[in-house]
DSSP file (Angstrom, degrees, kcal/mol; ACC not computed):
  #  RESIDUE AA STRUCTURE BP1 BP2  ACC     N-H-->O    O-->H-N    N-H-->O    O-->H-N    TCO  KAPPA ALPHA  PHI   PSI    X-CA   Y-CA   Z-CA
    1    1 A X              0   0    0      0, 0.0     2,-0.3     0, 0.0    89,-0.1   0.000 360.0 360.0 360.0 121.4   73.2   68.8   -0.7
    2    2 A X    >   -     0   0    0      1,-0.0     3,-1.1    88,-0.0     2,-0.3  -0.760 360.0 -93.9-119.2-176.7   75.0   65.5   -0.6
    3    3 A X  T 3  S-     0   0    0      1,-0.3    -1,-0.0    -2,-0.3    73,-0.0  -0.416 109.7  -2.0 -75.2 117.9   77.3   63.3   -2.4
    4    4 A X  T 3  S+     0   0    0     -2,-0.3     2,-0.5     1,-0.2    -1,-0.3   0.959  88.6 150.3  79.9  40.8   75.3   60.6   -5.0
    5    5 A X    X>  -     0   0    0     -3,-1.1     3,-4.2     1,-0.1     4,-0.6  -0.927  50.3-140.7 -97.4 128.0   71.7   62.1   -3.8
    6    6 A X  T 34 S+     0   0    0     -2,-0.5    -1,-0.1     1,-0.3    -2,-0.0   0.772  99.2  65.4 -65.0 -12.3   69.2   61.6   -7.0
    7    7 A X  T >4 S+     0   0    0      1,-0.2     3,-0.9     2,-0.1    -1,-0.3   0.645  85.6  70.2 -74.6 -17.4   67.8   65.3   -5.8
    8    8 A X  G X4 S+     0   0    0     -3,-4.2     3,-1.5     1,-0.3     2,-1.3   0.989 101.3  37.2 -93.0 -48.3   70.9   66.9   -6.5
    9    9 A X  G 3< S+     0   0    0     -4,-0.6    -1,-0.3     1,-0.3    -2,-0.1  -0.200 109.0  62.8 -79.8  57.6   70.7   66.7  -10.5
   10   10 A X  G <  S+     0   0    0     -2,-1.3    -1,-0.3    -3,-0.9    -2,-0.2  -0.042  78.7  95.0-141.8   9.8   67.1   67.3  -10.6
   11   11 A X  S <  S-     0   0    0     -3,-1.5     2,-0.3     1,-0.1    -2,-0.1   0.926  95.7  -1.2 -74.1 -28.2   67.7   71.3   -8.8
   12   12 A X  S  > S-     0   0    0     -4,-0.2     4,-1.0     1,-0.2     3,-0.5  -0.899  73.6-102.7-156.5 172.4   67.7   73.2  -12.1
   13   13 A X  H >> S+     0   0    0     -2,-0.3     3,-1.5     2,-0.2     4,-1.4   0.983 124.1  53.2 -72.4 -58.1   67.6   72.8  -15.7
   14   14 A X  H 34 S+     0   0    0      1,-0.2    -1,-0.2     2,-0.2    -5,-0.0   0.436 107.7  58.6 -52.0  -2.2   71.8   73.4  -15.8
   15   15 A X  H 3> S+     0   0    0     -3,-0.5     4,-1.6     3,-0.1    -1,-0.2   0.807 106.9  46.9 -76.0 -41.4   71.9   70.4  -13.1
   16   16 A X  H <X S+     0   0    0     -3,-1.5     4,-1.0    -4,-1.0    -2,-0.2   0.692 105.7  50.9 -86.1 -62.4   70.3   68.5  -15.4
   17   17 A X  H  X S+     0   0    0     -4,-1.4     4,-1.7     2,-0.2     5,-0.4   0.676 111.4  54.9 -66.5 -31.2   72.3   69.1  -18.5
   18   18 A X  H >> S+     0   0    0      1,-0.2     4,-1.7     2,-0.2     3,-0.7   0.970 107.3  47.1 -66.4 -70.9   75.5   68.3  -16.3
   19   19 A X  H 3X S+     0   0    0     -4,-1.6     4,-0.5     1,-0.3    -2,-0.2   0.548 109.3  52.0 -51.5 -23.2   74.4   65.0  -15.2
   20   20 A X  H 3< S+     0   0    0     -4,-1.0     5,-0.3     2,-0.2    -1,-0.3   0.880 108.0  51.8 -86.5 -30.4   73.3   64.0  -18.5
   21   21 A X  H XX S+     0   0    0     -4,-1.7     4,-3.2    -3,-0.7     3,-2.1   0.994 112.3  51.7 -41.0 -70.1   76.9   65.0  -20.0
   22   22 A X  H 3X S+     0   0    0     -4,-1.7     4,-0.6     1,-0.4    -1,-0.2   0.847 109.8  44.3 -52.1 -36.9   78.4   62.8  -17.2
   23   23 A X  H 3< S+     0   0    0     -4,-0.5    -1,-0.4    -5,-0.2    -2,-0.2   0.410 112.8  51.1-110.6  27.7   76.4   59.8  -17.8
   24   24 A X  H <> S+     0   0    0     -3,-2.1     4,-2.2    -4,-0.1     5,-0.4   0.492 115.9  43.6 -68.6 -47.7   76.9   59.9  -21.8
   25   25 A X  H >X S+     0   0    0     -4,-3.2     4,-2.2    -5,-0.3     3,-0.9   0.962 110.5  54.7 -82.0 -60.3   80.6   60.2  -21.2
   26   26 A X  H 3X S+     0   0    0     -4,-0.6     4,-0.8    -5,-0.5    -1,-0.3   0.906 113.9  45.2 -38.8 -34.4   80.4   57.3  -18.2
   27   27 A X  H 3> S+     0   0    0     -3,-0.3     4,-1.9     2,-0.2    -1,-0.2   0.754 110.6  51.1 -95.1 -11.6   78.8   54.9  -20.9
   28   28 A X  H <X S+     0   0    0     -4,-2.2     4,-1.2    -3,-0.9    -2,-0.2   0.833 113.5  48.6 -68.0 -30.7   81.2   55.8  -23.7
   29   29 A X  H  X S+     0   0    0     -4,-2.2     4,-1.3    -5,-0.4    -2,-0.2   0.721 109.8  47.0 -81.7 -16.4   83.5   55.1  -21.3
   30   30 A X  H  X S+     0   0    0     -4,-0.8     4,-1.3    -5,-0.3    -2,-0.2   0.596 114.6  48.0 -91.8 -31.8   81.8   51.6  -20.3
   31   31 A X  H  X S+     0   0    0     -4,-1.9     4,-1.0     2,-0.2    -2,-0.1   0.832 108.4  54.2 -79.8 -21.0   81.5   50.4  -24.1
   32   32 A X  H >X S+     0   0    0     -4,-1.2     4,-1.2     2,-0.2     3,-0.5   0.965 111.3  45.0 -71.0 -52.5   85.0   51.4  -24.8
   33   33 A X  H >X S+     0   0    0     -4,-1.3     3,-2.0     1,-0.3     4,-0.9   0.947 116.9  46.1 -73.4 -72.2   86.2   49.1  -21.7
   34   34 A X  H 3X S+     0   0    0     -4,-1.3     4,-2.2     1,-0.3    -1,-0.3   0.628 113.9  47.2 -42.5 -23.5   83.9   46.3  -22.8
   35   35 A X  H <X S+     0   0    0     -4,-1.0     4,-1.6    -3,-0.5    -1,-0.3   0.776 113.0  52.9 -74.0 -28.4   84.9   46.6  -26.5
   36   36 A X  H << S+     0   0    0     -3,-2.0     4,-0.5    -4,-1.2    -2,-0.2   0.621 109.1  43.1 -76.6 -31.8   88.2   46.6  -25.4
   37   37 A X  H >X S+     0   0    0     -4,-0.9     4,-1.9     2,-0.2     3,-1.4   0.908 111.3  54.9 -89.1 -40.3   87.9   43.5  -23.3
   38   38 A X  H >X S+     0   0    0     -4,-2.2     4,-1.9     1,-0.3     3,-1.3   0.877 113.3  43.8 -43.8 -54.9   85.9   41.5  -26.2
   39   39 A X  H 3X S+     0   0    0     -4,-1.6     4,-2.3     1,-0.3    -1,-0.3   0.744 113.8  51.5 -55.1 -35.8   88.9   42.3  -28.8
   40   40 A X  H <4 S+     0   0    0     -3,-1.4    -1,-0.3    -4,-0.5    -2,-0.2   0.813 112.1  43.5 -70.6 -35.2   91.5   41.4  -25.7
   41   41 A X  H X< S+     0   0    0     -4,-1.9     3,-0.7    -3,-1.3    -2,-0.2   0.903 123.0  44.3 -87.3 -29.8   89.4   37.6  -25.1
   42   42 A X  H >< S+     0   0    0     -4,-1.9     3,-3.0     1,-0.3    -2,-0.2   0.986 115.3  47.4 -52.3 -59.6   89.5   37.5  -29.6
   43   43 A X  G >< S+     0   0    0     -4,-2.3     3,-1.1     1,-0.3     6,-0.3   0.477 101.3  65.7 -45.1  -8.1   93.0   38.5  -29.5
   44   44 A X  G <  S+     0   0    0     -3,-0.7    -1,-0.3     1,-0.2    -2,-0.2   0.528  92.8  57.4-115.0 -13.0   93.7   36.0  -27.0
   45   45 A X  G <  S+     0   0    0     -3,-3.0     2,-0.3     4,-0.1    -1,-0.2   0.098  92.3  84.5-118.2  40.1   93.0   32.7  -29.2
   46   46 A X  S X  S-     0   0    0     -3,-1.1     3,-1.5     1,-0.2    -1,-0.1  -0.997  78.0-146.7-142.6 132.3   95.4   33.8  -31.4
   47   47 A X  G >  S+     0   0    0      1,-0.5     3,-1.6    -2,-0.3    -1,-0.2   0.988  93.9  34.4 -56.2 -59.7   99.2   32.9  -30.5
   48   48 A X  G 3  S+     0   0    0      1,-0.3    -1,-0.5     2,-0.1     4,-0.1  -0.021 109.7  63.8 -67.8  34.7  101.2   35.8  -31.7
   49   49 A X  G <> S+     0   0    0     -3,-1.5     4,-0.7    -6,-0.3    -1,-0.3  -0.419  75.2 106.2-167.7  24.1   98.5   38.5  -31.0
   50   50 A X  T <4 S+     0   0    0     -3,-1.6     4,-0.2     3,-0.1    -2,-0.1   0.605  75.1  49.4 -80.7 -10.0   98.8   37.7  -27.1
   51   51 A X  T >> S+     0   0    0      2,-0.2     3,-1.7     3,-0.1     4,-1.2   0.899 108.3  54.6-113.9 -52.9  100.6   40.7  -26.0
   52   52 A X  H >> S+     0   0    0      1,-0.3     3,-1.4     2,-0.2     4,-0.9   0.745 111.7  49.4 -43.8 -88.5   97.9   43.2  -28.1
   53   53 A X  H 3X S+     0   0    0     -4,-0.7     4,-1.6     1,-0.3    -1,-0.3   0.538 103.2  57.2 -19.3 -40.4   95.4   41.4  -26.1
   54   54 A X  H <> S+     0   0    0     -3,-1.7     4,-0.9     1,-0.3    -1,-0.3   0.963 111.9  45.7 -62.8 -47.9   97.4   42.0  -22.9
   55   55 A X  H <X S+     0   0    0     -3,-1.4     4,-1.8    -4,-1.2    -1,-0.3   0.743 100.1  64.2 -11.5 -68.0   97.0   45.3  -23.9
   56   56 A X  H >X S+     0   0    0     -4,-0.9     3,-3.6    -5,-0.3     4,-0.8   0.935 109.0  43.7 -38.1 -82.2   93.3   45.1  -24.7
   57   57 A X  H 3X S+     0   0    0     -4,-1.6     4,-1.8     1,-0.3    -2,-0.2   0.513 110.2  56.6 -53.0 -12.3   92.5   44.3  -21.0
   58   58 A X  H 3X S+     0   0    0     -4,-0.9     4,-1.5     3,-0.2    -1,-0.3   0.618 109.0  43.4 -87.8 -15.8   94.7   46.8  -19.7
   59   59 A X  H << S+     0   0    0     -3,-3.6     4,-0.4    -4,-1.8    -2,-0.2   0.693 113.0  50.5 -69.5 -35.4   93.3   49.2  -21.4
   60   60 A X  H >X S+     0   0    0     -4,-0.8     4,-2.4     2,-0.2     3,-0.8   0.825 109.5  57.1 -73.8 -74.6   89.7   48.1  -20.6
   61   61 A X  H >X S+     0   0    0     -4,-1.8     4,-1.4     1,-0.2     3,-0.8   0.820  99.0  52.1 -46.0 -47.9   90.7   48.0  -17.2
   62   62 A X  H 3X S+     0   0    0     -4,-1.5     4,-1.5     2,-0.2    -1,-0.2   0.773 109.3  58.4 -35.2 -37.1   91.8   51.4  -17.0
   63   63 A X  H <> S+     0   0    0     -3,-0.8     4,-1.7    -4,-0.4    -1,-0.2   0.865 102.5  49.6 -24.0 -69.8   88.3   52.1  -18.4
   64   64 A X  H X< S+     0   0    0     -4,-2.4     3,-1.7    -3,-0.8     4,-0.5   0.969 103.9  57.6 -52.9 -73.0   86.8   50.6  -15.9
   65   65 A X  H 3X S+     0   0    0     -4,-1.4     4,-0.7     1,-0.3     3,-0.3   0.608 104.8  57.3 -26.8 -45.9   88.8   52.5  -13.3
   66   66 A X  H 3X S+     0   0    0     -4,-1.5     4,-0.9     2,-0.2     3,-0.4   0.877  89.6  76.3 -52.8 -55.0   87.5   55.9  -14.9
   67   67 A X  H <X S+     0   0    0     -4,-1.7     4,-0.6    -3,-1.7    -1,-0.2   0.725  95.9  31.5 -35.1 -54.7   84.5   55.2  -14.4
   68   68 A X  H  > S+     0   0    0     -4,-0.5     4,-1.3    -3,-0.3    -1,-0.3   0.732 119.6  54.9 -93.7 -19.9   83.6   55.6  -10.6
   69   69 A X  H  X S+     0   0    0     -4,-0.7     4,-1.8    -3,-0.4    -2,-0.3   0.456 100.6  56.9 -77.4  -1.1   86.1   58.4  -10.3
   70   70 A X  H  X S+     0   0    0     -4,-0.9     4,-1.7     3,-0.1    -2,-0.2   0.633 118.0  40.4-112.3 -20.4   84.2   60.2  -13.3
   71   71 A X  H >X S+     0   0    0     -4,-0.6     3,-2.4    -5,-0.2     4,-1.1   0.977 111.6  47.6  -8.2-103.9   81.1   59.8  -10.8
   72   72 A X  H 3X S+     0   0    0     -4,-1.3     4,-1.1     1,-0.3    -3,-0.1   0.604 112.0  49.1 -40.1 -57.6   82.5   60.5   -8.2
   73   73 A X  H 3X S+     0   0    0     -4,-1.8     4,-2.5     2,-0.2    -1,-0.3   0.916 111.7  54.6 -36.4 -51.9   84.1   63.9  -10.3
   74   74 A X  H <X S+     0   0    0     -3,-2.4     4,-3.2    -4,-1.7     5,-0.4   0.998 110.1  52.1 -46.9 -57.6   80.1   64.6  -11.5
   75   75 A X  H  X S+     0   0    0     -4,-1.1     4,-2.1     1,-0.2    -1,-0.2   0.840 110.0  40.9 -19.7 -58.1   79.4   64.6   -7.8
   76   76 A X  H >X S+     0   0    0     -4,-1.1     4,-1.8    -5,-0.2     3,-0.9   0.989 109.8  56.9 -85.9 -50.7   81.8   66.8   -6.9
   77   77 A X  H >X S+     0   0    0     -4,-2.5     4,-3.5     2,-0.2     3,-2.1   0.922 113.7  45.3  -0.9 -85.8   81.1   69.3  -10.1
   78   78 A X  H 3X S+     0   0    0     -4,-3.2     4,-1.6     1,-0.2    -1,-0.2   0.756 105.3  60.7 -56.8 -20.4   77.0   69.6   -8.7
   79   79 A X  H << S+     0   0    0     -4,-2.1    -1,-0.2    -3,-0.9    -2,-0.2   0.734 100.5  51.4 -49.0 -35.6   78.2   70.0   -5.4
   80   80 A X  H << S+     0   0    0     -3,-2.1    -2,-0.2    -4,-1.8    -3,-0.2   0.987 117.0  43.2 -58.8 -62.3   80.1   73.5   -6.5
   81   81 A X  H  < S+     0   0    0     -4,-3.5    -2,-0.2     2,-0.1     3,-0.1   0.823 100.6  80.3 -41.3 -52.2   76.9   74.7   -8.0
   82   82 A X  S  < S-     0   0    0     -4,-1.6     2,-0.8     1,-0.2    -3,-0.1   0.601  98.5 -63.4 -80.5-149.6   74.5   73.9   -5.6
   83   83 A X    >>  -     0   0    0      1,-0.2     3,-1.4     2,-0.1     4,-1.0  -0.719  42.9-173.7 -80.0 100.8   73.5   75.5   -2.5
   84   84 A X  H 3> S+     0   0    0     -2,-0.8     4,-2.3     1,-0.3     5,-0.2   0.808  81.0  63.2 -79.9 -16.0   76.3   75.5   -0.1
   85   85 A X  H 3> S+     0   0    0      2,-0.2     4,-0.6     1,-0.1    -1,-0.3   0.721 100.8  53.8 -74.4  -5.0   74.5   76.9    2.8
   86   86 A X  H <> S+     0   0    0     -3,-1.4     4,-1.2     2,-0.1     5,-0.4   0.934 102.8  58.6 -84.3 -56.6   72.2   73.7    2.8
   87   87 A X  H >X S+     0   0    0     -4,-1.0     4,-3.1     2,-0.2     3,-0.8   0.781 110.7  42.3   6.4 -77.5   75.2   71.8    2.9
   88   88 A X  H 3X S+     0   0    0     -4,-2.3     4,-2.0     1,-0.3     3,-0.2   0.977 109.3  51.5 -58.8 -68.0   76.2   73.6    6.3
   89   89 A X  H 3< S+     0   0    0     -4,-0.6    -1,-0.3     1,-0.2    -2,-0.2   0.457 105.3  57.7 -40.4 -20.6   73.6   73.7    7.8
   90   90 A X  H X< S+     0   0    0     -4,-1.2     3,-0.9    -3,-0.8    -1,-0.2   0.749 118.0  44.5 -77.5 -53.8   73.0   69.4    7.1
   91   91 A X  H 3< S+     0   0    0     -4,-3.1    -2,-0.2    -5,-0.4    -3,-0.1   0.886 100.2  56.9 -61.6 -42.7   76.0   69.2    8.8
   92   92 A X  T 3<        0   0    0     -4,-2.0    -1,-0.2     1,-0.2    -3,-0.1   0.037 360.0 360.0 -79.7  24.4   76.1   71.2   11.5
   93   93 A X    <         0   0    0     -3,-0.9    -1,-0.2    -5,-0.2    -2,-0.1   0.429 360.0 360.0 -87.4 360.0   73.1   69.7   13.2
């Protein structure tokens, strides 16, 4: 089993159900950083309202930042389940 291989959430029905939890929560997390930035560029033509905007985008950006670590986290998640002796055995070659 490796890291970001499309085989790995396809092994079992509970592989399956993981991975689709993981990429609902990665695009709630990807509309929130894009809502976040639109309201930061609105915010942004408006004098006094510059520093909530700064805000917006730092917030968005964090977003963003979550995003490939909340991967990266699914990854590591389907790796526990799976088979670790395939693993070794990929490796050890």
């Amino acid at each position: 089993m490796r890291l970001f291989a499309p085989e790995t959430f396809m092994k079992s029905e509970r592989t399956r159900r993981i991975y689709a939890y993981y990429e609902l929560t990665h695009t709630l997390i990807d509309l929130s950083a894009a809502l976040l930035f639109l309201v930061g560029s609105i915010l942004f033509f408006y004098q006094n309202l510059i520093y909530a905007g700064t805000w917006c985008f730092t917030l968005g950006s964090v977003a963003f930042t979550m995003k490939p670590a909340l991967r990266f986290v699914r990854e590591i998640h389907l790796l526990k389940i799976g088979d670790f002796e395939d693993v070794a055995a990929r490796y050890n070659t």
